[in-house]
DSSP file (Angstrom, degrees, kcal/mol; ACC not computed):
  #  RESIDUE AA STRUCTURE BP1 BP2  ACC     N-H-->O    O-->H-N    N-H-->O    O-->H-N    TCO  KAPPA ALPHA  PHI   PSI    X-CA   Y-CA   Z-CA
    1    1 A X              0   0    0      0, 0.0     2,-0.2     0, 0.0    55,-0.1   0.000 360.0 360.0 360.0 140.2    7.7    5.4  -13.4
    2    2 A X        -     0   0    0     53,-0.5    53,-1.0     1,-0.1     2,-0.3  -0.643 360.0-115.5 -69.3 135.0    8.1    2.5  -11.0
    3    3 A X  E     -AB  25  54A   0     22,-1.3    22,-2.3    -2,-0.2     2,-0.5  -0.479  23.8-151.5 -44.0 141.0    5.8    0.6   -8.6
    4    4 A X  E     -AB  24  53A   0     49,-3.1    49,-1.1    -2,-0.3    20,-0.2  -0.926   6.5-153.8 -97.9 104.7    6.3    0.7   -5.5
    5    5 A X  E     - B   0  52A   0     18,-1.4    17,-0.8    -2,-0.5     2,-0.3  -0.239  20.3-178.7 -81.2 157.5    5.4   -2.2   -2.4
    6    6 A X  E     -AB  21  51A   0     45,-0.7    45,-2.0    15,-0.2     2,-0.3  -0.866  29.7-144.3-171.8 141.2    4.8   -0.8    1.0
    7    7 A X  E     -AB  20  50A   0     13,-2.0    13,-2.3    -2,-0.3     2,-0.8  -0.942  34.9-165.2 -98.2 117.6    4.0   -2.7    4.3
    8    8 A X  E     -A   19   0A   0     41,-0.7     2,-0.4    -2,-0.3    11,-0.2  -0.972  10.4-174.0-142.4 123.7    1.5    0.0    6.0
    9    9 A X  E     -A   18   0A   0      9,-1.2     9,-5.8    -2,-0.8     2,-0.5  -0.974  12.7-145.3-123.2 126.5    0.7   -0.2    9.4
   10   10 A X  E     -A   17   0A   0     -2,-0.4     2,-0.5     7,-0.3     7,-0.3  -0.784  14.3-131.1 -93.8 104.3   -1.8    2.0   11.0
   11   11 A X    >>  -     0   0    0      5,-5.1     4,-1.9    -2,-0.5     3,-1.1  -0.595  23.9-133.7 -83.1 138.8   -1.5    3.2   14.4
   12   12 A X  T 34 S+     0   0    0     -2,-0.5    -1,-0.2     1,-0.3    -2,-0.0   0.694  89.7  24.1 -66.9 -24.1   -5.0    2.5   16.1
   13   13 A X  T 34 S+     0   0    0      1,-0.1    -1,-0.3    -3,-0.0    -2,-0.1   0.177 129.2  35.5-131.3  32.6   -5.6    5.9   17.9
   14   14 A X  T <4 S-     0   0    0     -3,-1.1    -2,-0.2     2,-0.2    -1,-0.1   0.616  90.2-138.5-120.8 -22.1   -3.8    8.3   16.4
   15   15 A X     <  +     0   0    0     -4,-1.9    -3,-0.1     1,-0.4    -2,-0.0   0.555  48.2 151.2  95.9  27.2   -4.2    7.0   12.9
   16   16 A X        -     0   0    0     -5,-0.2    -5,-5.1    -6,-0.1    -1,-0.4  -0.472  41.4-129.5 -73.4 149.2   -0.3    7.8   12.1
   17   17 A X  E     -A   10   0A   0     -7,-0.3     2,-0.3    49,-0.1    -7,-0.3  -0.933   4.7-137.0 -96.7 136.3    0.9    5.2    9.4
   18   18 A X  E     -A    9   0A   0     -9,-5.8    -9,-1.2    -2,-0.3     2,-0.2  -0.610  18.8-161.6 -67.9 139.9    3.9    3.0    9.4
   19   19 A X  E     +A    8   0A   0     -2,-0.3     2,-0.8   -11,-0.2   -11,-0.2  -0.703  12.1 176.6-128.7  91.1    5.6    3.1    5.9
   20   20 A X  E     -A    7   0A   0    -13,-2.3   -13,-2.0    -2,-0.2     2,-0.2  -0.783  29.0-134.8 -89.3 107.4    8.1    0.0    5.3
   21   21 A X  E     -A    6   0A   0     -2,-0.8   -15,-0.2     1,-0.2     3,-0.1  -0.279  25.9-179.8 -56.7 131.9    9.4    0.1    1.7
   22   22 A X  E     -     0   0A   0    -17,-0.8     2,-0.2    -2,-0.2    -1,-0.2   0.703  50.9 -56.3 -86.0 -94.2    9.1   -3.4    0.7
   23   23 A X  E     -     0   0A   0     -3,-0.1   -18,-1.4     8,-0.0     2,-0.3  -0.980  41.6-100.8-173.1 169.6   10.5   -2.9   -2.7
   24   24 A X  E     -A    4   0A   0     -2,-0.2     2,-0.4   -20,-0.2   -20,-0.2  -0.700  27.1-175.2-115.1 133.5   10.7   -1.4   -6.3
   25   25 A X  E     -A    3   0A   0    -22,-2.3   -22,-1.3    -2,-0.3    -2,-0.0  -0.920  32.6-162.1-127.1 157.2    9.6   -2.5   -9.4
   26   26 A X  S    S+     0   0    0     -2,-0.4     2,-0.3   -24,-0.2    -1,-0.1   0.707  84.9  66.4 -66.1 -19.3    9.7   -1.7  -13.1
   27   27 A X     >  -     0   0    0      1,-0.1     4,-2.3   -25,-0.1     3,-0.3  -0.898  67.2-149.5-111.0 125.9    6.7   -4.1  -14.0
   28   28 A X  H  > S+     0   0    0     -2,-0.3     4,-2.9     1,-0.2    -1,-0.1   0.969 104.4  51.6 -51.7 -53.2    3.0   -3.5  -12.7
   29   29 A X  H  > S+     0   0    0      2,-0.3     4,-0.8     1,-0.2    -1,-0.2   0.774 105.3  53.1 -63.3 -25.7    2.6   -7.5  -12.8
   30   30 A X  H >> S+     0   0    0     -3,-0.3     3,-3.5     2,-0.2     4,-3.3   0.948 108.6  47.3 -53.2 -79.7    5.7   -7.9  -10.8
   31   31 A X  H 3X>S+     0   0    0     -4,-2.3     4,-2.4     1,-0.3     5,-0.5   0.871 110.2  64.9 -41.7 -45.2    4.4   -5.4   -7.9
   32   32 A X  H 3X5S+     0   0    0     -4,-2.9     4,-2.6    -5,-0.3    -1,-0.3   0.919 105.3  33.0 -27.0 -55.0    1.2   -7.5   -8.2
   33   33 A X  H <X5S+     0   0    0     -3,-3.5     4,-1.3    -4,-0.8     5,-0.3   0.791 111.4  67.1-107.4 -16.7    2.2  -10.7   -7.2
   34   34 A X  H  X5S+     0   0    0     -4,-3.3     4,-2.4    -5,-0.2    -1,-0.2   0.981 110.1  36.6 -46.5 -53.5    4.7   -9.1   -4.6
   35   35 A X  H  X5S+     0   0    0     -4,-2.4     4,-1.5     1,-0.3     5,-0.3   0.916 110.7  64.4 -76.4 -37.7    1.7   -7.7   -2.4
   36   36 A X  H >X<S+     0   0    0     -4,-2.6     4,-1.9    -5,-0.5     3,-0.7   0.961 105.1  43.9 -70.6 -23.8   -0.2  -10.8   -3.2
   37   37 A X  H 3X S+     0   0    0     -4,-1.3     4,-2.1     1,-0.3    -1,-0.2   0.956 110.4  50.9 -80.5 -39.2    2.4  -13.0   -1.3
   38   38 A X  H 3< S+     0   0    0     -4,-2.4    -1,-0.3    -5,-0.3    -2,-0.2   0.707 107.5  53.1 -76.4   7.7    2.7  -11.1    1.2
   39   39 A X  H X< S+     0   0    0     -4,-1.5     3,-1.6    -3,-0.7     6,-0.2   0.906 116.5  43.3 -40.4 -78.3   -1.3  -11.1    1.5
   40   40 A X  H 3< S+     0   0    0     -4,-1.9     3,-0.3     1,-0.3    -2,-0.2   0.655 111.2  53.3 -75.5 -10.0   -1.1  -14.8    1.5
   41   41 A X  T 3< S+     0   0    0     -4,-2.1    -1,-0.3     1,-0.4     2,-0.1  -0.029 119.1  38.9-102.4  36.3    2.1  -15.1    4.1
   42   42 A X  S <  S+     0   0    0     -3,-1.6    -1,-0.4     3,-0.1     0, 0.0  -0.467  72.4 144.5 171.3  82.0    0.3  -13.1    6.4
   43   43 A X  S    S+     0   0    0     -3,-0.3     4,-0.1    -2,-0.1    -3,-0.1   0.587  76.0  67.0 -80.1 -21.4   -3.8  -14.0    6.5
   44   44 A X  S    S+     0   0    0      2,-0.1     2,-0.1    -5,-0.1    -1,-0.1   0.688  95.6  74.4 -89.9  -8.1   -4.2  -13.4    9.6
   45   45 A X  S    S-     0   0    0     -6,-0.2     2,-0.2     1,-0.1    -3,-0.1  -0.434  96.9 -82.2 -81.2 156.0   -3.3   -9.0    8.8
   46   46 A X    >   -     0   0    0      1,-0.1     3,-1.0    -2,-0.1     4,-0.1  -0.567  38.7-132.5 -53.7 117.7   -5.7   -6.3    7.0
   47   47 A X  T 3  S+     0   0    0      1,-0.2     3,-0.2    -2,-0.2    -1,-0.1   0.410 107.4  64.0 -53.5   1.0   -4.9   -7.3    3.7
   48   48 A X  T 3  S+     0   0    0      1,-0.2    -1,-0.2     3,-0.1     3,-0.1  -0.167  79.0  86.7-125.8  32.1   -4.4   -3.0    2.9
   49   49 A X  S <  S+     0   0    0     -3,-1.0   -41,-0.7     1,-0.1     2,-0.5   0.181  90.7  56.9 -87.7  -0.4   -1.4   -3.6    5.6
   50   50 A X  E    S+B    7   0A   0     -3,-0.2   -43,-0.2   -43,-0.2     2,-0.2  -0.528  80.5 168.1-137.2  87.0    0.4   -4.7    1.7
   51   51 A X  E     -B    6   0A   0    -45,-2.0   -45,-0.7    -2,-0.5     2,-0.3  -0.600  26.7-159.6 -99.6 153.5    0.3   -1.9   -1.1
   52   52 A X  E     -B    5   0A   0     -2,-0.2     2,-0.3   -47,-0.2   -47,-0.3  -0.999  15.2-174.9-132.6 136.6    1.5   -1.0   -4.1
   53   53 A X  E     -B    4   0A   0    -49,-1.1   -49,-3.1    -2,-0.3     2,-0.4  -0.926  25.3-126.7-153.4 160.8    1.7    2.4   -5.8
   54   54 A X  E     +B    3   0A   0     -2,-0.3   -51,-0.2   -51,-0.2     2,-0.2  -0.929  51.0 117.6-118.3  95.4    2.5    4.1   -8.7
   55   55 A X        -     0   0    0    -53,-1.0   -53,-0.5    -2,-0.4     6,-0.0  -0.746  63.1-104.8-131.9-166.8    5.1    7.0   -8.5
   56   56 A X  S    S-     0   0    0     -2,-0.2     2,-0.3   -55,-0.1     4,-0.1   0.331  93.7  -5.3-114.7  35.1    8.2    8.6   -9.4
   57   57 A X  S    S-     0   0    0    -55,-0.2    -2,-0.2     2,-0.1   -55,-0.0  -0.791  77.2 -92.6-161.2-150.3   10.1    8.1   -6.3
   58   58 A X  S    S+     0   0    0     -2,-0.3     4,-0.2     3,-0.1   -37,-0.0   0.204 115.1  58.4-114.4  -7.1    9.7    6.9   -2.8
   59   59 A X  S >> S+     0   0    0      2,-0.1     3,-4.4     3,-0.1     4,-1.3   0.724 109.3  45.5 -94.1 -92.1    8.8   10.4   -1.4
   60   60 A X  H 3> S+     0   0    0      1,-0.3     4,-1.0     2,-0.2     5,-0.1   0.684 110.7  48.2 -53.6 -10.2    6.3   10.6   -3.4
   61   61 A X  H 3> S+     0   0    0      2,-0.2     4,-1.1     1,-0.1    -1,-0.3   0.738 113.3  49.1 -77.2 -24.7    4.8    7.1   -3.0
   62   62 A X  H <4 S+     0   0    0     -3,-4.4     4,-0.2    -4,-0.2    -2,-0.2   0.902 105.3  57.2 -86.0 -20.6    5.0    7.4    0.6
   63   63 A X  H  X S+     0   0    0     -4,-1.3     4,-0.7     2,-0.2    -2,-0.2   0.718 108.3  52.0 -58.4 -34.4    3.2   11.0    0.2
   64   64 A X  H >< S+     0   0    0     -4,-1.0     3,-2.8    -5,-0.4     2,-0.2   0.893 119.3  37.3 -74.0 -94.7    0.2    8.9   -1.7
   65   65 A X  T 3< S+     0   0    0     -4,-1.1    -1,-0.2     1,-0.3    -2,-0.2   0.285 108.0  54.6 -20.0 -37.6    0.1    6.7    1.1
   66   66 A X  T 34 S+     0   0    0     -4,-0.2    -1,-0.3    -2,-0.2    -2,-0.2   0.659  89.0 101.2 -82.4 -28.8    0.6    8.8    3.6
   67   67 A X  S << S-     0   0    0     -3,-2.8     2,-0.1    -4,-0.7    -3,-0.0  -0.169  78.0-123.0 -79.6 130.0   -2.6   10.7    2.0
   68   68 A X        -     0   0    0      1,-0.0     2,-0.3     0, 0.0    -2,-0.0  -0.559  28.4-143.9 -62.3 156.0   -6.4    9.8    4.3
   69   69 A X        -     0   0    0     -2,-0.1     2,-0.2     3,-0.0     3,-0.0  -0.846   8.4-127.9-119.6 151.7   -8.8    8.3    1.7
   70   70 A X        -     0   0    0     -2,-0.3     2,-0.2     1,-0.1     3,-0.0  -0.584  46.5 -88.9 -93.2 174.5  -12.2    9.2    2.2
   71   71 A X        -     0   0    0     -2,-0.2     2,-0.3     1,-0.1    -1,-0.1  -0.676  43.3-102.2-107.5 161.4  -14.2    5.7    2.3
   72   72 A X        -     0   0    0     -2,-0.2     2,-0.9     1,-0.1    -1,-0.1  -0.390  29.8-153.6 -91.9 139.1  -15.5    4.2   -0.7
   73   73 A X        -     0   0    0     -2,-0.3     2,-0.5    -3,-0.0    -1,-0.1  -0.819   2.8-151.8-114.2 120.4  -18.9    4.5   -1.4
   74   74 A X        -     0   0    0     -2,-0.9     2,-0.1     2,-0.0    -2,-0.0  -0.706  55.0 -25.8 -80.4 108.4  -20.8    1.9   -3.5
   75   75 A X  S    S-     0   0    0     -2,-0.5     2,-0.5     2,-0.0     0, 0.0  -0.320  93.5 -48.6  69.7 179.1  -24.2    2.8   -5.8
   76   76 A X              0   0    0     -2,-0.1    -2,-0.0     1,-0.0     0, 0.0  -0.771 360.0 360.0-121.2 135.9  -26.3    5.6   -4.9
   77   77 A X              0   0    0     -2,-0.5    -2,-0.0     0, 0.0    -1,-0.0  -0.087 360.0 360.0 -22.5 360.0  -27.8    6.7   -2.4
């Protein structure tokens, strides 16, 4: 299965996401250092505006994306 890159933009009050297919690769390390340049040619953005995910298509990668995450909680309580 490929990675996938995605540019994801967040609208601020409805919380809809933008999904811009960057582009697809065959190599995890590829997709790596794709979202990390666009990280670094862009500092002044949310660095989780530039993602990469692991599916078998582009429907389903955008479906992952598309998906709310609950936020991550670190240690106990």
């Amino acid at each position: 299965m490929p990675y996938f890159t995605y540019e994801v933009i967040s609208h601020p009050e409805s919380g809809a996401k933008l999904l811009t297919h960057i582009e697809t690769y065959p190599k995890y390390r590829d997709a790596k250092m794709r979202v990390k340049e666009e990280r670094d040619k862009h500092p002044q953005r949310d660095p989780q505006e530039f993602r990469l995910v692991f599916a078998k298509n582009t429907v389903e990668a955008e479906k992952l994306l598309s998906i709310p995450r609950d936020e991550r909680v670190i240690g106990d309580i």
